[in-house]
NUMAR-20247 format. One line per 8 residues: number of its first residue (from 1); for each residue x, y, z of C-alpha. Coordinates in pm, whole numbers, plus 32768, in hexadecimal, padded with zeros to 4 digits. Example, Ala and Ser with C-alpha at 12.3 -4.5 7.8 and 13.67 -1.06 7.14 Angstrom:
2
1) 84CE:7E3E:830C; 8557:7F96:82CA
// end
This chain:
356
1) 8000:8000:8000; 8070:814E:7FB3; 807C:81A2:8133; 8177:815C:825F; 8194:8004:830A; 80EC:8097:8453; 7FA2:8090:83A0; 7FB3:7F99:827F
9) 7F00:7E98:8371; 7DF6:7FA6:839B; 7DB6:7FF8:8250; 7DD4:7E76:81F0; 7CA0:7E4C:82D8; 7BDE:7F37:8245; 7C1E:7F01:80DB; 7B03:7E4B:8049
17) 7BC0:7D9C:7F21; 7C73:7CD4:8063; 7B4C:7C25:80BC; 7AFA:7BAD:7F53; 7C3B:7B18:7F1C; 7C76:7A8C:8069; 7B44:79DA:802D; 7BE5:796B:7ECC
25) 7D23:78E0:7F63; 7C73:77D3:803D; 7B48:7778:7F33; 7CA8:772A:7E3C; 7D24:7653:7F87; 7BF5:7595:7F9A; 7BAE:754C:7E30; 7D03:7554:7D79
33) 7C59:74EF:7C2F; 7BB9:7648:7C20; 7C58:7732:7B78; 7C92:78A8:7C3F; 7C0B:7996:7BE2; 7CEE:7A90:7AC9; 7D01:7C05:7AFA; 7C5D:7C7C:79C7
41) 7C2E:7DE1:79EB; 7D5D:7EF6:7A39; 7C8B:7F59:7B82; 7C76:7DF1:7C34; 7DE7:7DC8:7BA6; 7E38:7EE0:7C90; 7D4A:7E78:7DA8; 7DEC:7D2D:7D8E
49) 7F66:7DD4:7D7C; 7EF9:7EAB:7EB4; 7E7E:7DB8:7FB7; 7FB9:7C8C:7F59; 80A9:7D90:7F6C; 8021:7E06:80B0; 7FEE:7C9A:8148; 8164:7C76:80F0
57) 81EE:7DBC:818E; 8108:7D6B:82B4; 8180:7BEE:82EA; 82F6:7C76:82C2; 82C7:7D86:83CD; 8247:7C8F:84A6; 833D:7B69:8496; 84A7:7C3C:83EC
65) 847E:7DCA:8417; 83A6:7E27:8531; 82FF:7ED4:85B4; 81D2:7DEE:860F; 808D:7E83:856B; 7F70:7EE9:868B; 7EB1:7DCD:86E9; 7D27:7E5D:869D
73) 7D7B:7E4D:852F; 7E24:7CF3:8542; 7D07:7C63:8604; 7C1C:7D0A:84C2; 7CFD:7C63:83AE; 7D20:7AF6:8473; 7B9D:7B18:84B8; 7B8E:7B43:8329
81) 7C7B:7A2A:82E2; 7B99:791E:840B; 7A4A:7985:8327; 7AD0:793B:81E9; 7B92:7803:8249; 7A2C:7764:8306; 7961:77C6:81CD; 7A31:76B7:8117
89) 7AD2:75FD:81FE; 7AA9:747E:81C7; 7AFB:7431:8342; 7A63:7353:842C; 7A18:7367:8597; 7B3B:722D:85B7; 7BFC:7321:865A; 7C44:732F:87B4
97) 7BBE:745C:8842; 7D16:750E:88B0; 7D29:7544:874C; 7CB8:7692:86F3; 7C29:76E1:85A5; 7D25:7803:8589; 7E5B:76E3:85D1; 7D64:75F0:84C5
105) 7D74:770F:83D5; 7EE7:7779:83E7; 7F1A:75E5:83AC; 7E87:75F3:8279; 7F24:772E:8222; 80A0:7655:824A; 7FFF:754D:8188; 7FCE:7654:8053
113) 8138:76BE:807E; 81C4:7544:8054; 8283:7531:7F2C; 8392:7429:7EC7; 832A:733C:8017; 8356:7430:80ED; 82AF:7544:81BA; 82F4:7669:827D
121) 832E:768B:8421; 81A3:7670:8491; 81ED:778D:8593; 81FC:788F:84C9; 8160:79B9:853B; 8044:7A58:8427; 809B:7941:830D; 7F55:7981:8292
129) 7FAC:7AB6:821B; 80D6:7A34:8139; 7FC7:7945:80B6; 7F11:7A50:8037; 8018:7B17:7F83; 80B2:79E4:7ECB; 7F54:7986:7E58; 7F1F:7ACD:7DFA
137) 8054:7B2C:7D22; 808E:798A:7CC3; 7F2A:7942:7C57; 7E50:7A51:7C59; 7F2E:7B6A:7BC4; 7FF7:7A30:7AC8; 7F9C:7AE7:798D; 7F66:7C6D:79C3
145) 7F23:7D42:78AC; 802F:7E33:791C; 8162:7DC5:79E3; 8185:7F54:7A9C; 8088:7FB3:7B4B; 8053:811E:7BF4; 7F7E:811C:7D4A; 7ED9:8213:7DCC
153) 7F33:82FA:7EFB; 800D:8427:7F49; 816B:835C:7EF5; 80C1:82E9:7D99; 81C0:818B:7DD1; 81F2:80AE:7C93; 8229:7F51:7CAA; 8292:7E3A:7B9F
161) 819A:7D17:7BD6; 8272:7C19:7B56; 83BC:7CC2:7C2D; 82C5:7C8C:7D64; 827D:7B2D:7D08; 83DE:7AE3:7D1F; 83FB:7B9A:7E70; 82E3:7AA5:7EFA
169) 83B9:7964:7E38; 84C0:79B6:7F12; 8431:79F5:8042; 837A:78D8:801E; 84D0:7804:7FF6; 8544:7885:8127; 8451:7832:81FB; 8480:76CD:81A7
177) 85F2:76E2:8194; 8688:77E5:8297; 8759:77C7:8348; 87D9:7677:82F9; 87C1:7628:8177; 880C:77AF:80CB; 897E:77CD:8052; 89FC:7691:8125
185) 8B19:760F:80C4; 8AA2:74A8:8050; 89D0:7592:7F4B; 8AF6:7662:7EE7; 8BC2:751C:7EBE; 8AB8:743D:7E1C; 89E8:752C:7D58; 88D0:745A:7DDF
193) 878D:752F:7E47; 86A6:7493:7F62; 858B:755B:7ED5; 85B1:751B:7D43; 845E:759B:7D07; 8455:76C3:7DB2; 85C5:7711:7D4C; 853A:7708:7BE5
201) 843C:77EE:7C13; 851E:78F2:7C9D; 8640:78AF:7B71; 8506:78DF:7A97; 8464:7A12:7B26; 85CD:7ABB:7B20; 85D5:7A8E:79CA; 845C:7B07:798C
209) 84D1:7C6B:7A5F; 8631:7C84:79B9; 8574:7C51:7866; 84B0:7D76:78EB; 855F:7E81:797F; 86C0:7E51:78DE; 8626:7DDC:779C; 8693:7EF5:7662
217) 8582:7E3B:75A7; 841A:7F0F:7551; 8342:7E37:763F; 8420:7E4F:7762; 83D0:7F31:7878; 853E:7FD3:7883; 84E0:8117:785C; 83E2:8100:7997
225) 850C:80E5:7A8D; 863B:81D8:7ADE; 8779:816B:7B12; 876D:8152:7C85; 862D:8044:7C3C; 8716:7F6A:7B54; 8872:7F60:7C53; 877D:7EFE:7D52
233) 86CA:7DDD:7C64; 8857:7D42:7C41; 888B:7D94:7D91; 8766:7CB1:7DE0; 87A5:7BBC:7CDE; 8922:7B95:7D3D; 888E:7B4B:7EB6; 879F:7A4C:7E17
241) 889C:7995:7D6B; 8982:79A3:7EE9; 8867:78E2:7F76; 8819:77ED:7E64; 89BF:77B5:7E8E; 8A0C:7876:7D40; 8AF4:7911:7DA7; 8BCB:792D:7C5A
249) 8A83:79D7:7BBC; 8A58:7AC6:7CEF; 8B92:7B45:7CBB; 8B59:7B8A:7B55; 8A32:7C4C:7BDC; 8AE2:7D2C:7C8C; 8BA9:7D88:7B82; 8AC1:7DE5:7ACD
257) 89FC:7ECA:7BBE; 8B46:7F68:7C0F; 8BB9:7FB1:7A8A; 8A2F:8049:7A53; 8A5B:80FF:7B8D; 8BD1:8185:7B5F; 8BE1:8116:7CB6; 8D6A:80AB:7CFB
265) 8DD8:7FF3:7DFA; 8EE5:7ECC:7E5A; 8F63:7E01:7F62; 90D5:7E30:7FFA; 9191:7DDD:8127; 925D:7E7F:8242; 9313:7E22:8367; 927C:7ECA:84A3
273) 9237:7ED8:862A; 90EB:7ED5:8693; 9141:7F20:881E; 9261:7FE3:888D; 92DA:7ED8:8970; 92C9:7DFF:8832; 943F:7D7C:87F3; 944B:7CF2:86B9
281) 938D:7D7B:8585; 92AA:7CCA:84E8; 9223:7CC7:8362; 90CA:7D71:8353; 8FFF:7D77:823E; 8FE1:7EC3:81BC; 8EB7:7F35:80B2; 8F1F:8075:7FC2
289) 8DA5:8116:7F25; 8D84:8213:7E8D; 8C1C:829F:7DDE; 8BC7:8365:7C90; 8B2B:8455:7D76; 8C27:85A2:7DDD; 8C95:85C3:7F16; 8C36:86FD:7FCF
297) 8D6E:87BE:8062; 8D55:883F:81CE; 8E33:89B1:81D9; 8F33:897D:82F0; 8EC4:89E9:8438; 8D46:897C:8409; 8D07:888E:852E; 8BDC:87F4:849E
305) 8C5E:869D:845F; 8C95:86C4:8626; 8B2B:869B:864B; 8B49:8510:8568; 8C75:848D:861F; 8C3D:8395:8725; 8CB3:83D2:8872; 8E43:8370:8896
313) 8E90:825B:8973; 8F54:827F:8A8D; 9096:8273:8AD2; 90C4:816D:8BBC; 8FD4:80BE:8AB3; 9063:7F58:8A43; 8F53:7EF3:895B; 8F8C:7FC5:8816
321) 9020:80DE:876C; 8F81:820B:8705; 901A:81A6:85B2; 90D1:8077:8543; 924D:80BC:8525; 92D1:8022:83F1; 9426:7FC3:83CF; 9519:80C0:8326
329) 95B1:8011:8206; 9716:8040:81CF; 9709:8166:80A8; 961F:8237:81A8; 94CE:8217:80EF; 939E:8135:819A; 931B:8007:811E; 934A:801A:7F89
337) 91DE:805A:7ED7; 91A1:7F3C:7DD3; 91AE:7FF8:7C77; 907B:801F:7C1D; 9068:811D:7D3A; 91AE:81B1:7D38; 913D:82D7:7C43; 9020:834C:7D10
345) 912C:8385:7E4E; 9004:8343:7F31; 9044:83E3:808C; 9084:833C:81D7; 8F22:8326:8236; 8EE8:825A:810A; 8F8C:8141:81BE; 8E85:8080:8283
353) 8EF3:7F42:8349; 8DBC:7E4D:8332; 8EA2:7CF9:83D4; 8FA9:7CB3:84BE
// end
């Protein structure tokens, strides 16, 4: 929704395309052989568009981002999900009692997100909503008219249908296979994917967006999307490919996002002390970035930059330097910038320890 996370579950309950196609997902559940229901027209495409991407954002905030959405709205949307999921529920009273028919209906909601043999944790907080959203942008929204579409509301937000889709392939992958199957090393060393299915249907859908918003071709969407929209598609994709154990195509990935964005950047090392009761120096990894953007100059004298600084350690403090204090080589000059760098003489700041 084209509105902040605080009320997304708010406007969710009110929306009155939500009920519709809540009511869809669990009549598809109970009678697979029927085919959902298409959206046809440009408005119920972005009806449709509106609630899954909210039901998304929602079941994120609640189980990745934070913070948790009020409760009176929840309770409206759950209390929408427990109607639609009696209406055409097949269940019997064989249950034991204990058994609630928001636990019954959560069940069934895992059971719709089985794919290749197996099934998401059961616990899950809100898993209905995820339901929703992949039916909604992998069946109901499988054939749009238009790929972009424009909601309504102050920010006037686009979104690429088919880009979502792959969003909710993913997230959908690693609910099944975080934190123990993504980018393990028996998949990096096999190539062998414990969820072959799924892991198709994100390789798939990452061609389908790359087709569309990188595409020079006259049906792509290319010319929808600035710059900053295509870095962050590679940026994505590369991180797709790190969990599916690609990790030869991720870094082809980055390349690319880096040569569209002029963005330079490389990885060096240096010899340094972390502590100043540290005897020995040890090799730190140090990474050199520099942006297309220009840097703004601050005229000596301004104290602005004061105000940014955290506050310097003590000291009697044992723990860390203020700065790491990398080892002078024998010509004078610090740590030697990898060549690729050396003509943009990027200043000491530019040196940023990430390891020890």
């Amino acid at each position: 929704m084209a509105s902040t996370l605080h009320d997304a579950a708010t406007q969710l309950a009110a929306n009155p395309a939500a009920q519709a196609l809540i009511q869809e997902l669990f009549e598809h559940a109970s009678h697979a052989h029927i085919a959902p229901n298409l959206a046809q027209t440009a408005e119920y495409t972005r009806d449709a568009v509106e609630v899954g991407i909210a039901a998304l954002n929602i079941f994120l905030q609640i189980n990745v981002t934070g913070p948790v959405p009020s409760r009176q709205p929840m309770a409206d949307i759950e209390s929408q999900f427990l109607m639609a999921w009696e209406s055409t529920s097949q269940a019997t009273t064989s249950f034991p009692s204990a058994v609630t028919p928001m636990t019954r209906m959560r069940r069934d909601c895992v059971r719709l997100l089985e794919i290749d043999g197996v099934s998401p944790y059961s616990h899950i907080p809100s898993l209905e909503l995820f339901c929703l959203a992949r039916h909604i942008f992998t069946k109901t929204l499988s054939t749009p008219a238009d790929d972009v579409v424009q909601l309504p509301g102050p920010d006037a937000q686009k979104h690429s249908i088919s880009w979502t889709r792959l969003r909710v392939h993913v997230w959908h992958y690693k609910l099944i296979a975080q934190p123990s199957l993504g980018g393990s090393t028996f998949t990096k060393s096999s190539n062998w994917i414990e969820l072959p299915s799924l892991a198709t249907q994100i390789t798939d859908s990452m061609d389908a967006v790359r087709s569309r918003i990188l595409s020079d071709d006259v049906w792509a969407d290319g010319g929808n999307w600035s710059i900053h929209d295509k870095v962050q598609f590679l940026l994505e994709a590369a991180n797709n490919n790190i969990l599916l154990g690609r990790s030869d195509k991720a870094k082809e990935l980055v390349e690319e996002a880096t040569r569209m964005n002029n963005f330079l950047y490389a990885l060096s090392g240096a010899l340094g002390k972390r502590t100043k009761f540290q005897e020995k120096s040890i090799s730190q990894l140090v990474v050199l970035a520099l942006s297309q953007e220009t840097e703004t100059v601050t005229p000596a004298g301004d104290d602005e930059e004061d105000d940014t600084k955290p506050q310097a350690l003590q000291l009697n403090d044992d723990t860390l330097l203020e700065e790491i204090q990398f080892t002078k080589e024998q010509n004078g000059g610090e740590a030697k910038t990898l060549s690729r760098l050396q003509t943009l003489s990027p200043p000491k700041r530019f040196y940023h320890s990430q390891l020890a």
